[in-house]
N, CA, C and O atoms as a Tripos MOL2 file, in Angstrom:
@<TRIPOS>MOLECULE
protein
  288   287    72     0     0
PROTEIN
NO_CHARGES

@<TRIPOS>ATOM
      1 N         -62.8910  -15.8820  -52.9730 N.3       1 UNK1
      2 CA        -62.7420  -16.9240  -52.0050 C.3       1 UNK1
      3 C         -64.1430  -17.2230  -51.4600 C.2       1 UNK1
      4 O         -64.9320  -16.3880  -51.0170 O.2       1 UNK1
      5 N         -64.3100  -18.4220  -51.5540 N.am      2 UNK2
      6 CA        -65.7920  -18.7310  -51.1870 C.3       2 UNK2
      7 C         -65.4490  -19.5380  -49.8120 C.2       2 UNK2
      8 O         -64.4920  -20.3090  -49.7470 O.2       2 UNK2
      9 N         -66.5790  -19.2080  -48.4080 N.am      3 UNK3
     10 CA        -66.4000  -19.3380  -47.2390 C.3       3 UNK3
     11 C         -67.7890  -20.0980  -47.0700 C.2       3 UNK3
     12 O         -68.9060  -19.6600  -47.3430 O.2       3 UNK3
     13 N         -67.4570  -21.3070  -46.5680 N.am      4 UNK4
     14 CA        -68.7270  -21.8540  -45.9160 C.3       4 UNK4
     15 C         -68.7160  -22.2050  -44.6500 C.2       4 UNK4
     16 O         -67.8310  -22.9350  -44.2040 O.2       4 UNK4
     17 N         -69.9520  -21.6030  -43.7220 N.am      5 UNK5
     18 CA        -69.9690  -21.6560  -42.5670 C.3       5 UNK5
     19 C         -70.6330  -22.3080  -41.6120 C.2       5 UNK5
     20 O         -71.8640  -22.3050  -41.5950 O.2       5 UNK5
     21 N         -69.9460  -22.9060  -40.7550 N.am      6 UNK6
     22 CA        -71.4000  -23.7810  -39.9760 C.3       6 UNK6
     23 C         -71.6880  -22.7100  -38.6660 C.2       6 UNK6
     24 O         -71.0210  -21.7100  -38.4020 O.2       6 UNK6
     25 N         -72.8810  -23.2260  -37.9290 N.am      7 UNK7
     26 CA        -73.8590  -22.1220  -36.5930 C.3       7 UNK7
     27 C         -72.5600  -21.6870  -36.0880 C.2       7 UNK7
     28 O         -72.3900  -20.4970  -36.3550 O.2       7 UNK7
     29 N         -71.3490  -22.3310  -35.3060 N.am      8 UNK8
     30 CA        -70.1450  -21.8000  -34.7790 C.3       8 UNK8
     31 C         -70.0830  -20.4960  -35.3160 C.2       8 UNK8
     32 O         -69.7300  -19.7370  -34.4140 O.2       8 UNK8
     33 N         -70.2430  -19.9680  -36.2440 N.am      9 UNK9
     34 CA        -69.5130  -18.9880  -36.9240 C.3       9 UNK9
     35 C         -70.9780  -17.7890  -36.7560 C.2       9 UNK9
     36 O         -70.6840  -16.6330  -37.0590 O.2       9 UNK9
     37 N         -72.0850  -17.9640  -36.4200 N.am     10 UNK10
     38 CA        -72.5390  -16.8890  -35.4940 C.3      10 UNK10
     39 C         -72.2780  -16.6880  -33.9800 C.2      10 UNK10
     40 O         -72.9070  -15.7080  -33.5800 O.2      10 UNK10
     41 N         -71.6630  -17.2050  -33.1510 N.am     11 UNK11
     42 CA        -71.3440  -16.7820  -32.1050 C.3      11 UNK11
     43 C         -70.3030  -15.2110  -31.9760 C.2      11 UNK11
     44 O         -69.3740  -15.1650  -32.7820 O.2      11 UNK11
     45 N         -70.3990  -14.4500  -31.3720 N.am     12 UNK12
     46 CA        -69.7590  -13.3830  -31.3170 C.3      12 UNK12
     47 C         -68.4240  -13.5590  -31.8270 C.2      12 UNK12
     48 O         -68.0490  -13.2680  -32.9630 O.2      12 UNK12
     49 N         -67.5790  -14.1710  -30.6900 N.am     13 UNK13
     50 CA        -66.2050  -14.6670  -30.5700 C.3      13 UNK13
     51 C         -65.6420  -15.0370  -32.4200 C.2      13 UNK13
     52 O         -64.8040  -14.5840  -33.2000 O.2      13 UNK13
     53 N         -66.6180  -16.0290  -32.4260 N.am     14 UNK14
     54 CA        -66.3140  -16.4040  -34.3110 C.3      14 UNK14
     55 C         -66.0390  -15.4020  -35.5530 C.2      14 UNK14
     56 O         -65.1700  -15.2070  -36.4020 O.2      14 UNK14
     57 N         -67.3490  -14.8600  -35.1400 N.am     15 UNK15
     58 CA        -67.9870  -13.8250  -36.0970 C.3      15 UNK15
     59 C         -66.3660  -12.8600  -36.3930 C.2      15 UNK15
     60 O         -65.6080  -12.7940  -37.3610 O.2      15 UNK15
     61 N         -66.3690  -12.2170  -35.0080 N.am     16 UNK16
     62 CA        -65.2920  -11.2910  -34.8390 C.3      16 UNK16
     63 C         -64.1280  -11.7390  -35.5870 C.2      16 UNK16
     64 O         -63.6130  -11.1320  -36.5260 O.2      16 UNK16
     65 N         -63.6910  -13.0420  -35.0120 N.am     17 UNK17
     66 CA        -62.1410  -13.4940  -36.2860 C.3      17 UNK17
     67 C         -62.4170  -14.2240  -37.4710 C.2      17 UNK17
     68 O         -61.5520  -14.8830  -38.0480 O.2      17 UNK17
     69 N         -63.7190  -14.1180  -37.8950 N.am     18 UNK18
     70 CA        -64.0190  -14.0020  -39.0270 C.3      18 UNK18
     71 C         -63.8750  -12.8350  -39.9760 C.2      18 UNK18
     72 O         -63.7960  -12.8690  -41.2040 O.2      18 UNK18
     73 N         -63.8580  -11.8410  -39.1980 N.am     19 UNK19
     74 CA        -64.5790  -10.4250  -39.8650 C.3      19 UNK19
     75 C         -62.7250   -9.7540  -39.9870 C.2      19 UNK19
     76 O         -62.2610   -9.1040  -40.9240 O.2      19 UNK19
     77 N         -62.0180  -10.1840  -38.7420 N.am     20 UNK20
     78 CA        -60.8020   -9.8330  -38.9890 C.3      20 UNK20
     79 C         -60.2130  -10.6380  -40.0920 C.2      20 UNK20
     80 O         -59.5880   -9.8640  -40.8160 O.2      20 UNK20
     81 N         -60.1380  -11.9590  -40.5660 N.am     21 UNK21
     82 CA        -59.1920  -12.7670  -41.2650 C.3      21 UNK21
     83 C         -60.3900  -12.1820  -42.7190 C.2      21 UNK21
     84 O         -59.7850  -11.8960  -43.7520 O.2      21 UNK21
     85 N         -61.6030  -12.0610  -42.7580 N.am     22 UNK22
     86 CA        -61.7280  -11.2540  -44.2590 C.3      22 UNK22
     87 C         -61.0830   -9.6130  -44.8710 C.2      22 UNK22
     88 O         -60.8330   -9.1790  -45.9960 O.2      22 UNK22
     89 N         -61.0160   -9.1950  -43.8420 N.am     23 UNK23
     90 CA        -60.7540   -8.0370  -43.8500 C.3      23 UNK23
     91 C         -59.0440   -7.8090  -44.2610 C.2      23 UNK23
     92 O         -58.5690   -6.8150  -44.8100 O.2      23 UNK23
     93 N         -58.2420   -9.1600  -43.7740 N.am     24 UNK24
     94 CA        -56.9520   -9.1880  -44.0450 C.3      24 UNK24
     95 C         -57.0920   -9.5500  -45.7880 C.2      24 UNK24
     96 O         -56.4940   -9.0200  -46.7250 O.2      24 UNK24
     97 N         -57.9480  -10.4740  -45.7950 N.am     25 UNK25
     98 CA        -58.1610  -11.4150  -47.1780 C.3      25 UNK25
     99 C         -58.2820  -10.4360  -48.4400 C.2      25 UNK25
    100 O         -57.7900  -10.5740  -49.5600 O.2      25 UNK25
    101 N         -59.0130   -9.4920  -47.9720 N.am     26 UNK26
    102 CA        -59.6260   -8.0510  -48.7780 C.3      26 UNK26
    103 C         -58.4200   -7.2710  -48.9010 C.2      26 UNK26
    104 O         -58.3420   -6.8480  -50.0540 O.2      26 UNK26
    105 N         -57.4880   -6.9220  -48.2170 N.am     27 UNK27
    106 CA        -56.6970   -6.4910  -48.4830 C.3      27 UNK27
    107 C         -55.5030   -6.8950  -49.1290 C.2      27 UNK27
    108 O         -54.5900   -6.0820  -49.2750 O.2      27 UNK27
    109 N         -55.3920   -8.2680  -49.6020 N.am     28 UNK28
    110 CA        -54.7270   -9.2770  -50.0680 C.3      28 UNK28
    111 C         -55.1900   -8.9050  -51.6120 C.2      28 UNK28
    112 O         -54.3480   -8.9380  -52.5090 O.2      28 UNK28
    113 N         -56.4420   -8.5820  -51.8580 N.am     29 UNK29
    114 CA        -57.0090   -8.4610  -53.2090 C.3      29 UNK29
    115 C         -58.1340   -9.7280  -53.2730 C.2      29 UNK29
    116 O         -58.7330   -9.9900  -54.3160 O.2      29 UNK29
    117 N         -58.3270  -10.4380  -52.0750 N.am     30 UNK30
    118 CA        -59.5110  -11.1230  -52.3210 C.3      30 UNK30
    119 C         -60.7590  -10.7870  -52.2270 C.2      30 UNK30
    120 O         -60.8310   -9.5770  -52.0110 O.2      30 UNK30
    121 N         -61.9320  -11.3580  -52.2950 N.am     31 UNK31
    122 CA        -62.8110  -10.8070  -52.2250 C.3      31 UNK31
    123 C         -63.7750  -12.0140  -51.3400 C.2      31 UNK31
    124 O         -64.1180  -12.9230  -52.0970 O.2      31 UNK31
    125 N         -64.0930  -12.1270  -50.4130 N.am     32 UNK32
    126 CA        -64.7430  -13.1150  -49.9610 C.3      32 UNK32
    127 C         -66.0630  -13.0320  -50.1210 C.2      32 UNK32
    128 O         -66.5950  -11.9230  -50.1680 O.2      32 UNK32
    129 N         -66.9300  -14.4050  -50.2510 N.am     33 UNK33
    130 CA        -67.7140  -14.8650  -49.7770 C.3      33 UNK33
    131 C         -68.3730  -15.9670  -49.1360 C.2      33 UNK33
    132 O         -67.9120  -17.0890  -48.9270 O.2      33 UNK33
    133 N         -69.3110  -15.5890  -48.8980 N.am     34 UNK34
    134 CA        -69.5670  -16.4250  -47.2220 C.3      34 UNK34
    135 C         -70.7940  -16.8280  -47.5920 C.2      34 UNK34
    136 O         -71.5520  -16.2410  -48.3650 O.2      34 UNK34
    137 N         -71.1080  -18.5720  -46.6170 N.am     35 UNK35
    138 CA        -72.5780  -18.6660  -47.3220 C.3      35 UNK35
    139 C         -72.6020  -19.5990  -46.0110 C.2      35 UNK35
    140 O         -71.5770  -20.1700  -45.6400 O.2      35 UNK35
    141 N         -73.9500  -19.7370  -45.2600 N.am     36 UNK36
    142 CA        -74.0490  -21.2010  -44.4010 C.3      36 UNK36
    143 C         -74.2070  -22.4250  -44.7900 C.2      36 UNK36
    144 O         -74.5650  -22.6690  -45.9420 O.2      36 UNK36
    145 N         -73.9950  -23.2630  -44.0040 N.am     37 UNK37
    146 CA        -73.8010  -24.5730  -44.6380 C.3      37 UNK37
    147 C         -75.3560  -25.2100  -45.1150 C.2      37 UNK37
    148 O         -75.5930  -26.1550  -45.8680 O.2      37 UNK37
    149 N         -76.4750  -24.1450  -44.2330 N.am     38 UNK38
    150 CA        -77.7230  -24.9530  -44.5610 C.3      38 UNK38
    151 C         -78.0640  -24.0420  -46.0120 C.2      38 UNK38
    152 O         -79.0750  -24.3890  -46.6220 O.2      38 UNK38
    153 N         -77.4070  -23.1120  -46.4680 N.am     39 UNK39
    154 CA        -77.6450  -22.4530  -47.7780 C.3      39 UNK39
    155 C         -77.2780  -23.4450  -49.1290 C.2      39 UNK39
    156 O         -77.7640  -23.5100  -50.2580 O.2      39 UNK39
    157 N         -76.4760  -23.9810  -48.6260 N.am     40 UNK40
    158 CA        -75.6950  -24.7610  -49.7740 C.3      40 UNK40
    159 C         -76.5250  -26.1710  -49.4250 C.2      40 UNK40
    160 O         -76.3300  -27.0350  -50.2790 O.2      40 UNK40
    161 N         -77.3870  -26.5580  -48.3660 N.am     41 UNK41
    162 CA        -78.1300  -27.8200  -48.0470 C.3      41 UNK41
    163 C         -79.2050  -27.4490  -49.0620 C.2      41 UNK41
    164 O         -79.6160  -28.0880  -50.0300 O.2      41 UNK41
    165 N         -79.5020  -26.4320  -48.6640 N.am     42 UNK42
    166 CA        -81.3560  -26.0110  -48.8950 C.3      42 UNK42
    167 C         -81.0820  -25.1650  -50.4320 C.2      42 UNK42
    168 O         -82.0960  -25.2850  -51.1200 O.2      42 UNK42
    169 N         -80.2140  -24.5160  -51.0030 N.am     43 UNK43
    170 CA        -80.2800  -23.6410  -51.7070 C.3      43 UNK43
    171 C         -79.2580  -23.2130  -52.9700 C.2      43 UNK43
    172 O         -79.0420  -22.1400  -53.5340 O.2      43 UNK43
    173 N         -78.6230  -24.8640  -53.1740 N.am     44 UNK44
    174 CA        -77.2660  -24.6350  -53.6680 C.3      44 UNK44
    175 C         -77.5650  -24.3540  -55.2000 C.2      44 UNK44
    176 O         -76.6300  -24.8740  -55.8090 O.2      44 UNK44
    177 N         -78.4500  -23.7610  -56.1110 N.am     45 UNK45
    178 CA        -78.9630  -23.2020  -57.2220 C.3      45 UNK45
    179 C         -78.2370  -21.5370  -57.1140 C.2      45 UNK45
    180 O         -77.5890  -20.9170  -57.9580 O.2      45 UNK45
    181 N         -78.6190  -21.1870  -55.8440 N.am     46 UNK46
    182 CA        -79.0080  -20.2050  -55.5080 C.3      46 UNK46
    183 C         -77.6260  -19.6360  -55.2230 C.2      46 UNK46
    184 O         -77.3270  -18.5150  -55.6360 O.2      46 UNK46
    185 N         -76.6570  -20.4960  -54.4250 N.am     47 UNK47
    186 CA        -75.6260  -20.3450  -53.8600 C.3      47 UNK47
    187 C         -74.7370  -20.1230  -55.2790 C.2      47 UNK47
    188 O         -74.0120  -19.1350  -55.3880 O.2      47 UNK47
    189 N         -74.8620  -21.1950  -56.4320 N.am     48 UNK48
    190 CA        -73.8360  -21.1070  -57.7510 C.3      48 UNK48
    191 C         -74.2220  -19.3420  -58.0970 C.2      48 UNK48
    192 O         -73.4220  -18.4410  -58.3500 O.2      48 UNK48
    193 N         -75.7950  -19.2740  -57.9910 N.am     49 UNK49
    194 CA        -76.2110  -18.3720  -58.8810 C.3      49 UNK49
    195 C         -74.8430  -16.9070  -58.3440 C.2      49 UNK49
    196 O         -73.8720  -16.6260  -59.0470 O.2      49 UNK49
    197 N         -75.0410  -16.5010  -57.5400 N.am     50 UNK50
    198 CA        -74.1560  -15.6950  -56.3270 C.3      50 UNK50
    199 C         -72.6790  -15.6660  -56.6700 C.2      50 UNK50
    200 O         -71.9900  -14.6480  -56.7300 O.2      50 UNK50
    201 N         -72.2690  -16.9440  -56.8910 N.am     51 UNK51
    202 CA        -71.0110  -17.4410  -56.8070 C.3      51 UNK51
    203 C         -70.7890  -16.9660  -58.2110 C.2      51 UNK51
    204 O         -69.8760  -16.1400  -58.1750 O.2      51 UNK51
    205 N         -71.2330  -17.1330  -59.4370 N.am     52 UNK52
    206 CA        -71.2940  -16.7080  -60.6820 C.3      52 UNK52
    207 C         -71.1650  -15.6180  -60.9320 C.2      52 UNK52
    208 O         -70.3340  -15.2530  -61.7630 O.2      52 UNK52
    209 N         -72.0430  -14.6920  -60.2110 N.am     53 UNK53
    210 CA        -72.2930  -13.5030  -60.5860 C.3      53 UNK53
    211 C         -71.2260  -12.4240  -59.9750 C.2      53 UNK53
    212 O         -71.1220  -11.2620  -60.3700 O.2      53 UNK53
    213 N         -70.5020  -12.9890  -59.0050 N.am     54 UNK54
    214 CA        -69.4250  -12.4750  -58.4730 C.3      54 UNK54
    215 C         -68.2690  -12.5370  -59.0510 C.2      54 UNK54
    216 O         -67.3570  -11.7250  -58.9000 O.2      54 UNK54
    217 N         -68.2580  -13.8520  -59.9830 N.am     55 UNK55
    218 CA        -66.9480  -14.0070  -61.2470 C.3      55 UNK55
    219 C         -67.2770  -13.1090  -62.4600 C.2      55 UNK55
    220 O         -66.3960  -12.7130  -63.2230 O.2      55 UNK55
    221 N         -68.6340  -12.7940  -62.6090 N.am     56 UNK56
    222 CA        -68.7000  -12.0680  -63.7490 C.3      56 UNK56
    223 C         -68.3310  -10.7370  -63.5450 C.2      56 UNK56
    224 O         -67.9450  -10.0950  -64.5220 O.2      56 UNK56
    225 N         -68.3860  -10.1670  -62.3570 N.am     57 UNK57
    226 CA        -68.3230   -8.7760  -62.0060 C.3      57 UNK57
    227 C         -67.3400   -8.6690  -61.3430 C.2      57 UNK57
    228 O         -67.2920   -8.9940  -60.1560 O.2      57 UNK57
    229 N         -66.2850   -8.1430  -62.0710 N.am     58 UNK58
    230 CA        -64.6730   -7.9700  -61.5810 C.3      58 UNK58
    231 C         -64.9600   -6.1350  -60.5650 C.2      58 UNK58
    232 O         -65.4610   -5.0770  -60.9450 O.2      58 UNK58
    233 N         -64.4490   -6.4940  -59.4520 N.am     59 UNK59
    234 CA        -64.5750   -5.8980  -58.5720 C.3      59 UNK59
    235 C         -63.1470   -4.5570  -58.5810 C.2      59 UNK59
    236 O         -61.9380   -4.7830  -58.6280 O.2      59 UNK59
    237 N         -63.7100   -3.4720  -58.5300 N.am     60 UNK60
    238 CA        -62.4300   -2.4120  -58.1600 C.3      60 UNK60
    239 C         -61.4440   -2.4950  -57.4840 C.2      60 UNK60
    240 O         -61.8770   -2.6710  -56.3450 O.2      60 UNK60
    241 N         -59.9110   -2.4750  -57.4360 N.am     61 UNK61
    242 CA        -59.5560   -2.7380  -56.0030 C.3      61 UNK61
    243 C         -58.7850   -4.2470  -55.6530 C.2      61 UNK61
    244 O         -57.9480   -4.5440  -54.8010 O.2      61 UNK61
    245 N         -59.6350   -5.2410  -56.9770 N.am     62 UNK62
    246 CA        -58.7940   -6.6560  -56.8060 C.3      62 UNK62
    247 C         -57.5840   -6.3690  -57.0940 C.2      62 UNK62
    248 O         -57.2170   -5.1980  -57.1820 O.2      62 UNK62
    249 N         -56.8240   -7.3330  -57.2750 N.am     63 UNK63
    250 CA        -55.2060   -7.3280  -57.9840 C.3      63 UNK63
    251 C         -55.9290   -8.0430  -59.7940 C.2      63 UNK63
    252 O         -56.8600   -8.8470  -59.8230 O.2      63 UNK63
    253 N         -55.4110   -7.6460  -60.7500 N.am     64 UNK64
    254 CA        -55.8400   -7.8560  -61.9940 C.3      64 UNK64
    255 C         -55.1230   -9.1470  -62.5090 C.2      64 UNK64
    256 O         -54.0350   -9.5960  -62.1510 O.2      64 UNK64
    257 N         -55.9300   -9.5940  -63.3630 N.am     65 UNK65
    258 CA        -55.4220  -11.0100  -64.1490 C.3      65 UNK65
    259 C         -53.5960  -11.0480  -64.6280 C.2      65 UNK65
    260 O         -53.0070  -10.1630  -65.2480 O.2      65 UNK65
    261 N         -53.2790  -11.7520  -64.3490 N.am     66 UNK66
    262 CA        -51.8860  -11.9680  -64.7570 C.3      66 UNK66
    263 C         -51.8530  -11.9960  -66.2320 C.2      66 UNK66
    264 O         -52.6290  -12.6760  -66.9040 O.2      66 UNK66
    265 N         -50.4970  -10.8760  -66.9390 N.am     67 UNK67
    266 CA        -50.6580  -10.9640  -68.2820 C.3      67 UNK67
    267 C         -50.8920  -12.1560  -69.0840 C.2      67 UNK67
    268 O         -51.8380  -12.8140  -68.6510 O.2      67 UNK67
    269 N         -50.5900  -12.4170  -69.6380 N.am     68 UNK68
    270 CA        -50.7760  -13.6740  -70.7750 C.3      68 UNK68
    271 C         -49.2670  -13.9350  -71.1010 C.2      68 UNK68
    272 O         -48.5110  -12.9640  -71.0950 O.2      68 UNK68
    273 N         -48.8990  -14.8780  -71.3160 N.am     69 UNK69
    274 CA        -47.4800  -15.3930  -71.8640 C.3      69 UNK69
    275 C         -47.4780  -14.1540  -73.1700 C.2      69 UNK69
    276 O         -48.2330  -13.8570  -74.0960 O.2      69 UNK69
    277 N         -46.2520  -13.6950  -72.6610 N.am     70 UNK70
    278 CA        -45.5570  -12.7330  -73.8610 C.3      70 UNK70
    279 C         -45.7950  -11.1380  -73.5910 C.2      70 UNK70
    280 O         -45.1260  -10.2710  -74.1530 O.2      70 UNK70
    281 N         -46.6570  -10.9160  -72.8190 N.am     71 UNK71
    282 CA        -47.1990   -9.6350  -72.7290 C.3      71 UNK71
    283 C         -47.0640   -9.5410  -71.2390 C.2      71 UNK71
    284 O         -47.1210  -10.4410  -70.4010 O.2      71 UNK71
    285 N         -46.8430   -8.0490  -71.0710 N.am     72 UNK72
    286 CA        -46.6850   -7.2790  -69.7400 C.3      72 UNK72
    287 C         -44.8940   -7.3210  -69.5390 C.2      72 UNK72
    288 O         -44.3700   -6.7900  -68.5600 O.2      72 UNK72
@<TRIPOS>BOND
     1     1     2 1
     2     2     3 1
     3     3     4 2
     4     3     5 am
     5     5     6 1
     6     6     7 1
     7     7     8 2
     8     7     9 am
     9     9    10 1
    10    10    11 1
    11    11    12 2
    12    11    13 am
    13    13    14 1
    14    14    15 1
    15    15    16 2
    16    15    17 am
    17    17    18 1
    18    18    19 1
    19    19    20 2
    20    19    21 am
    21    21    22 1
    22    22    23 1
    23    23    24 2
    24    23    25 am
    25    25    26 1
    26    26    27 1
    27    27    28 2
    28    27    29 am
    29    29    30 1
    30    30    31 1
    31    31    32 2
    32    31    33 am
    33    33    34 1
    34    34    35 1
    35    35    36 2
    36    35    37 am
    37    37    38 1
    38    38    39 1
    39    39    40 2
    40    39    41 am
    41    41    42 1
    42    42    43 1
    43    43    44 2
    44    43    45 am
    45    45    46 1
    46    46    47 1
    47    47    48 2
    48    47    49 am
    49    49    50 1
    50    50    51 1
    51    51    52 2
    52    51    53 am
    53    53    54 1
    54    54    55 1
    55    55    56 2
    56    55    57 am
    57    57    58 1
    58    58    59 1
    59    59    60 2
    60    59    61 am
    61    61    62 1
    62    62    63 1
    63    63    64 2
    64    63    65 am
    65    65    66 1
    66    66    67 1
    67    67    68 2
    68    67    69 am
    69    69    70 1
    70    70    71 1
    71    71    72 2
    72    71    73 am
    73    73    74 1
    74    74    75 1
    75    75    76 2
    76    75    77 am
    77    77    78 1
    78    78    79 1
    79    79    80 2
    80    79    81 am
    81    81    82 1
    82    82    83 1
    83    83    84 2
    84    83    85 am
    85    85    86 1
    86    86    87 1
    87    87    88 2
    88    87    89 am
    89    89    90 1
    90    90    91 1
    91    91    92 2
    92    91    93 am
    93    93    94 1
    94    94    95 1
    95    95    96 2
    96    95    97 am
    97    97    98 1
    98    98    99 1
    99    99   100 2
   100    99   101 am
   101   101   102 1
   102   102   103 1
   103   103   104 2
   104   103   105 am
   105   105   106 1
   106   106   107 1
   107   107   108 2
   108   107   109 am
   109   109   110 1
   110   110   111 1
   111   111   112 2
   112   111   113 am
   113   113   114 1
   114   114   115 1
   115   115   116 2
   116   115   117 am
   117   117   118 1
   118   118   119 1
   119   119   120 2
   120   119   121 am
   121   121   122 1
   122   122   123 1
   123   123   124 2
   124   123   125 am
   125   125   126 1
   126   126   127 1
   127   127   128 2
   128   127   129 am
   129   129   130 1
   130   130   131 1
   131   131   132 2
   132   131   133 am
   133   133   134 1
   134   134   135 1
   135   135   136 2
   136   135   137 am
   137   137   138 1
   138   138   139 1
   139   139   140 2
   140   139   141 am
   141   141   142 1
   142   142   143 1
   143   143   144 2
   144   143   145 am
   145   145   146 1
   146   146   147 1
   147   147   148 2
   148   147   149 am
   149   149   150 1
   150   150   151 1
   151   151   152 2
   152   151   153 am
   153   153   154 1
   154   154   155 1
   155   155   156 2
   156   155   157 am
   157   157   158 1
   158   158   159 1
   159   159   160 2
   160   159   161 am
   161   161   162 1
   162   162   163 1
   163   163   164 2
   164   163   165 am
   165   165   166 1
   166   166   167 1
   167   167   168 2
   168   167   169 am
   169   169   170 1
   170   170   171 1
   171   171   172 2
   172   171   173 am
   173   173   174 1
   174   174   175 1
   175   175   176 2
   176   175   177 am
   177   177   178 1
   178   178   179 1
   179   179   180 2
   180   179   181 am
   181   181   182 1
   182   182   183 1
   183   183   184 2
   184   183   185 am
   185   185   186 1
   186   186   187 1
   187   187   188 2
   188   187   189 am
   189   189   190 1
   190   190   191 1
   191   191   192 2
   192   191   193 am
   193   193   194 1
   194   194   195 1
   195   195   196 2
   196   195   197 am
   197   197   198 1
   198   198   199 1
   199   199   200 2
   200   199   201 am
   201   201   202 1
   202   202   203 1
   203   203   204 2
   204   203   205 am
   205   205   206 1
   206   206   207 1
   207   207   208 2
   208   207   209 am
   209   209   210 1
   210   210   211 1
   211   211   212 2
   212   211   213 am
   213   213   214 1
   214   214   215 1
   215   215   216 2
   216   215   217 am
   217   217   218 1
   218   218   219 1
   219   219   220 2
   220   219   221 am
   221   221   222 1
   222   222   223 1
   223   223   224 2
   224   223   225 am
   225   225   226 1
   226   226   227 1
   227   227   228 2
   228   227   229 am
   229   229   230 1
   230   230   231 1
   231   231   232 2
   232   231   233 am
   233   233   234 1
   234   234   235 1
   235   235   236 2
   236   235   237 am
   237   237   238 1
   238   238   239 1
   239   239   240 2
   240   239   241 am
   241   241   242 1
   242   242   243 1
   243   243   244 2
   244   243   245 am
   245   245   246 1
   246   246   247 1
   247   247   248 2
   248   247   249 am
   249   249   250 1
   250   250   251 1
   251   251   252 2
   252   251   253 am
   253   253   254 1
   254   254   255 1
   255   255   256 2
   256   255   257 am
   257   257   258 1
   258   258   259 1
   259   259   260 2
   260   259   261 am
   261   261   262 1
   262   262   263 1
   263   263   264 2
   264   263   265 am
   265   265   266 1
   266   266   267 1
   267   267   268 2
   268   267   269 am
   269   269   270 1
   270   270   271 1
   271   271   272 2
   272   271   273 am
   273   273   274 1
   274   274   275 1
   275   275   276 2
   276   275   277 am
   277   277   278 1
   278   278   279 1
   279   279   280 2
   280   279   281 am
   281   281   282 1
   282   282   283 1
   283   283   284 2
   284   283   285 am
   285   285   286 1
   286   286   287 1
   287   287   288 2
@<TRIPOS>SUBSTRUCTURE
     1 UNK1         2 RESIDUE 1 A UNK
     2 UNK2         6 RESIDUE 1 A UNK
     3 UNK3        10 RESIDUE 1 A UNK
     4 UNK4        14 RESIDUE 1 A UNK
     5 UNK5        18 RESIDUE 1 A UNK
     6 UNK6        22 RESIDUE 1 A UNK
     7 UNK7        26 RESIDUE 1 A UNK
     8 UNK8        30 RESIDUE 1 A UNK
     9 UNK9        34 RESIDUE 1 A UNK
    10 UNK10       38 RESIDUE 1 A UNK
    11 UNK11       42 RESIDUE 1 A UNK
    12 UNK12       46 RESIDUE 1 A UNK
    13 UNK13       50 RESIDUE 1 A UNK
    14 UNK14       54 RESIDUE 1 A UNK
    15 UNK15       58 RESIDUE 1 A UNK
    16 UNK16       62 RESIDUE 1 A UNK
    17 UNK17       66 RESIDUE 1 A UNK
    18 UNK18       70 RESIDUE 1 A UNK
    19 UNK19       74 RESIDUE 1 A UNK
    20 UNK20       78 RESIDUE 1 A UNK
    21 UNK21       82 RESIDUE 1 A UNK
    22 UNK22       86 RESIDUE 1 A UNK
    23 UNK23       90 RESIDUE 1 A UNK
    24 UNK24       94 RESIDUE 1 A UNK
    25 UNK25       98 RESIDUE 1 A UNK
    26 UNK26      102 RESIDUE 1 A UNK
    27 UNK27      106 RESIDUE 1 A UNK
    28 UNK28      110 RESIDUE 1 A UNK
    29 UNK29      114 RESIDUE 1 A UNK
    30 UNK30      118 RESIDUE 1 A UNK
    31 UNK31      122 RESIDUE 1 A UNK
    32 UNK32      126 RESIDUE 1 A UNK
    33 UNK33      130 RESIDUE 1 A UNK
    34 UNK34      134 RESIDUE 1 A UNK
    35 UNK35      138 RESIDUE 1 A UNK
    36 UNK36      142 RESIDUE 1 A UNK
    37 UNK37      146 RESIDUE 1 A UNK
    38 UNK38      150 RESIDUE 1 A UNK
    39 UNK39      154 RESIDUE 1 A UNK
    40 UNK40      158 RESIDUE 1 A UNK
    41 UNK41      162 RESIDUE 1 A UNK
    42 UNK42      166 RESIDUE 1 A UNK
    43 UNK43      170 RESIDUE 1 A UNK
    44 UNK44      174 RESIDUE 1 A UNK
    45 UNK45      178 RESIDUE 1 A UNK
    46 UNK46      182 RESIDUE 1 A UNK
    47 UNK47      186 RESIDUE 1 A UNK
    48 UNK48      190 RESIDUE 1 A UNK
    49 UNK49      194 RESIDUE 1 A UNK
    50 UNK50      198 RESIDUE 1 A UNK
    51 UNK51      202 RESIDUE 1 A UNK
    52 UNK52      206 RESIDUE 1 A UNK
    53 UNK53      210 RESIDUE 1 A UNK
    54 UNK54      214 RESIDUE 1 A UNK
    55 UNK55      218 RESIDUE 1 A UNK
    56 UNK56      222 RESIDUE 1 A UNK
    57 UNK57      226 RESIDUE 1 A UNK
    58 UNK58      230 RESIDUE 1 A UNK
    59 UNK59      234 RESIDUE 1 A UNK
    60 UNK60      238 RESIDUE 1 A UNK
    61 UNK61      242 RESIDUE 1 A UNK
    62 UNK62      246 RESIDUE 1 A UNK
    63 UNK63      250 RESIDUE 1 A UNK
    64 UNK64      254 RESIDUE 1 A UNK
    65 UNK65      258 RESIDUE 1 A UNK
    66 UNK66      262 RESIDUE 1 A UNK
    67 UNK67      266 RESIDUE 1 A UNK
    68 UNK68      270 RESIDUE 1 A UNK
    69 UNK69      274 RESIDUE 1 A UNK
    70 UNK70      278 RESIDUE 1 A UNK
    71 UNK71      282 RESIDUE 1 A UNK
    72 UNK72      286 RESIDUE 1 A UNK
């Protein structure tokens, strides 16, 4: 799950039910990430690069790919 954030989301108050609704998300089997909105202004090479490398690297702990028609 990719999260983009604007300044709101450093204020304490934010941060905090941010940190709770990932933490639910994570336990769902997602895996979040988070990027600011001036990252994706200034840096969106950078931002795919991240975003990529997080699809390539299947994480411990997710919920696993749904079988394939016919199998499982």
């Amino acid at each position: 799950m990719v999260e983009v954030d604007g300044g709101q989301h450093g204020f304490d108050a934010h941060a905090k039910r941010d940190a709770v609704r990932d933490r639910n998300r994570h336990k769902q089997g997602f895996r979040v990430l988070r990027f600011w909105n001036s990252d994706i202004d200034r840096n969106l090479d950078g931002v795919l690069m991240v975003v990529d490398e997080a699809l390539q690297d299947p994480t411990p702990g997710l919920r696993p790919d749904p079988p394939l028609a016919g199998e499982g």
